[in-house]
MARGUBA-539606 format. One record per residue (C-alpha): residue number from 1; x, y, z. Coordinates in steps of 0.05 Angstrom, whole numbers. Each point is the difference from the previous one (the first is absolute). Layout:
BEGIN
NODE_resi_px_py_pz
NODE_NUM_X_Y_Z
...
***
This chain:
BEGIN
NODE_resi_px_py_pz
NODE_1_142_-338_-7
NODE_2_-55_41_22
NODE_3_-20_63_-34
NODE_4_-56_47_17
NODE_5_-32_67_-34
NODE_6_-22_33_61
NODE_7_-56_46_-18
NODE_8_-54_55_11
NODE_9_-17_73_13
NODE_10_34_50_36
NODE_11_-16_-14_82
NODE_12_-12_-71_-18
NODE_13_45_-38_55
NODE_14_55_-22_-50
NODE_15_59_32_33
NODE_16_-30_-33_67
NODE_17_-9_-73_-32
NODE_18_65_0_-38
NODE_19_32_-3_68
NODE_20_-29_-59_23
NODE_21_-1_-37_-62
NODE_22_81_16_-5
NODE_23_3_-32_78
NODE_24_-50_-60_-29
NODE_25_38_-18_-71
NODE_26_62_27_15
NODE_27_-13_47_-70
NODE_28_40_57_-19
NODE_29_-41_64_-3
NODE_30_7_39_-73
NODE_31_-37_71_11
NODE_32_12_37_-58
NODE_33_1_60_46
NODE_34_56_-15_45
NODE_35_42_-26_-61
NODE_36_-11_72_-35
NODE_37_18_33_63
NODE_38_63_-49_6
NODE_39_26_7_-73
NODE_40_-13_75_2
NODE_41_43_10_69
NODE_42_53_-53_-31
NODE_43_5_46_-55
NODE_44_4_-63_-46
NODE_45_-13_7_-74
NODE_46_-73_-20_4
NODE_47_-11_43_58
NODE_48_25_59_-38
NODE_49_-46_-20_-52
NODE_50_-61_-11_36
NODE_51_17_75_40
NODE_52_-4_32_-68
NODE_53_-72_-21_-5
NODE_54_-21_9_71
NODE_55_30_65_-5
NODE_56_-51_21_-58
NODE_57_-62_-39_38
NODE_58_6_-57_-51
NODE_59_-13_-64_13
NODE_60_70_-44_-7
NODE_61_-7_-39_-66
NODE_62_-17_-72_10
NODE_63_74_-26_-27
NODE_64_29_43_52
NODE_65_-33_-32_56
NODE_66_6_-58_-26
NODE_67_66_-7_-11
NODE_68_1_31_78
NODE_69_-35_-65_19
NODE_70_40_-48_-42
NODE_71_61_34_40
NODE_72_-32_-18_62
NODE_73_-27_-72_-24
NODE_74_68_-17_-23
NODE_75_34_20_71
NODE_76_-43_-48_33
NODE_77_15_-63_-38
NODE_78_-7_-42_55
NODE_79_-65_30_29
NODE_80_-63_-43_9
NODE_81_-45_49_-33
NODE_82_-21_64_-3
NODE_83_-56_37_13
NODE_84_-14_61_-58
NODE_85_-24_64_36
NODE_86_-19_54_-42
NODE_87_19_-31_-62
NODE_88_-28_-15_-47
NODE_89_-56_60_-16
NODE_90_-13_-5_-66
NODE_91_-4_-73_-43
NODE_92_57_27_-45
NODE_93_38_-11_66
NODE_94_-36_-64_24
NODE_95_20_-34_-70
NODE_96_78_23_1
NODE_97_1_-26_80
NODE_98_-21_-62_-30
NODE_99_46_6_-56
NODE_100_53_3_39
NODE_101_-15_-55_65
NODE_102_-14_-42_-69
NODE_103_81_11_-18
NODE_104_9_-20_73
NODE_105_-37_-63_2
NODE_106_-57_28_44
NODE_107_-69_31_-4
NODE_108_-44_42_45
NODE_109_-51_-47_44
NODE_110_-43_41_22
NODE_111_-31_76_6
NODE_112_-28_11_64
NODE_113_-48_53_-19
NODE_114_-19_43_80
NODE_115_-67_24_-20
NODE_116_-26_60_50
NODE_117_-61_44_-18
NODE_118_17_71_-15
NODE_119_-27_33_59
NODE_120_47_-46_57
NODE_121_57_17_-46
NODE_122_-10_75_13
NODE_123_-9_-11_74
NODE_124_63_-48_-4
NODE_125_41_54_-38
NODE_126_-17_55_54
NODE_127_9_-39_59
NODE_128_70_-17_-34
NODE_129_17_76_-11
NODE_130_-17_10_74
NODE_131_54_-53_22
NODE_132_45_4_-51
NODE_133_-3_68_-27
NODE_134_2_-11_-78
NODE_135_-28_62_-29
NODE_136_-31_-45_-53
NODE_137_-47_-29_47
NODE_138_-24_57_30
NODE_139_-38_35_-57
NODE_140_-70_-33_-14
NODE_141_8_25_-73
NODE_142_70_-27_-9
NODE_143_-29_-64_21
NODE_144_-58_-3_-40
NODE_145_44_6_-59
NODE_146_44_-45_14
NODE_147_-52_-52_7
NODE_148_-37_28_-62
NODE_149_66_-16_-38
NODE_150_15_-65_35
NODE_151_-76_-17_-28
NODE_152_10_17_-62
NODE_153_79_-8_-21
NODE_154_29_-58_39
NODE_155_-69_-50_13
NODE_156_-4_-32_-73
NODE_157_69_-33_25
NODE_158_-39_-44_41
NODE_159_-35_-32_-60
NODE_160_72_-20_-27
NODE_161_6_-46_59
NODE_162_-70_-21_-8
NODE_163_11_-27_-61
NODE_164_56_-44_17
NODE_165_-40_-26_69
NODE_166_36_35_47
NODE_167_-36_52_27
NODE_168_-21_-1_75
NODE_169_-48_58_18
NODE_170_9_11_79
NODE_171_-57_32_38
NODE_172_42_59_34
NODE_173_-50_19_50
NODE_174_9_-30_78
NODE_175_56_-9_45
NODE_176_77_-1_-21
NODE_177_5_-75_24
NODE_178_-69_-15_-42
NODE_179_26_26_-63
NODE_180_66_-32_6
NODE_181_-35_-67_20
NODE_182_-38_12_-70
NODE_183_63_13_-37
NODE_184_40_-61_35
NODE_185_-58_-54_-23
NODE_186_6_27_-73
NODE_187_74_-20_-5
NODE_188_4_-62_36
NODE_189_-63_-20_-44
NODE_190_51_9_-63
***
């Protein structure tokens, strides 16, 4: 079983890579995001929950979304791995995901880290807004922020994985094929 942390800053390409590393491995894709938005529009019990937070501008407590995940994890039993999008941000998180793949008999292998230097993520982010029209992306100072607090709240996950060896910092800078060549020779080095 293959399971991946795919991770970096806002505009970094992971949305773009977790395609083709779904079509490569065959992974499921976990984005904390879209299970929100599914639970919420279920109208499930955690969905309620996590609404009640969202609703206030709160972050959803890390049991919530966790126990989201498990739900997900646990519905894909036969799956051969999964690839961790947007999750996890904080280390509390990073040691209950291991926690729990530890009850299941598996582990994460490896955070692919997308590293991109602050000024191509703006220009990444804007060009986005012009195609895709997310008001998020189109305000330099929303940006900025959002970087500033990927900086400082969600980077010291990446020394968790450090520690155990399985970091992978990917130079995020080139060509969509180029990058996912980069990320490709990582795994199949595992």
């Amino acid at each position: 079983m293959l399971n991946l942390v795919l991770f970096g800053p806002p505009g970094a390409g992971k949305g773009t890579q977790s395609e083709r590393l779904i079509e490569k491995y065959g992974l499921v894709h976990l984005s904390t995001g879209d299970i929100f938005r599914a639970n919420i529009k279920g109208e499930t019990e955690l969905g309620i929950l996590a609404k009640s937070f969202i609703d206030k501008g709160q972050l959803v407590p890390d049991e919530v979304t966790i126990n989201m995940l498990k739900s997900v994890v646990n519905e894909n039993k036969g799956a051969k791995g999964f690839i961790f999008d947007g999750f996890p941000i904080t280390t509390a998180q990073a040691e209950a995901l291991d926690a729990f793949l530890q009850e299941n008999n598996q582990s994460i292998q490896l955070m692919i880290a997308l590293e991109v230097d602050e000024t191509e993520l703006e220009n990444r982010l804007l060009k986005r807004a012009e195609v895709s029209g997310r008001a998020d992306d189109a305000d330099i100072s929303i940006i900025r922020n959002r970087i500033k607090v990927y900086n400082q709240e969600t980077t010291p996950v990446k020394g968790f994985y450090e520690k155990q060896n399985k970091l992978a910092c990917i130079d995020g800078i080139g060509t969509i094929n180029e990058i996912t060549t980069r990320i490709f020779e990582q795994i199949n080095a595992l």
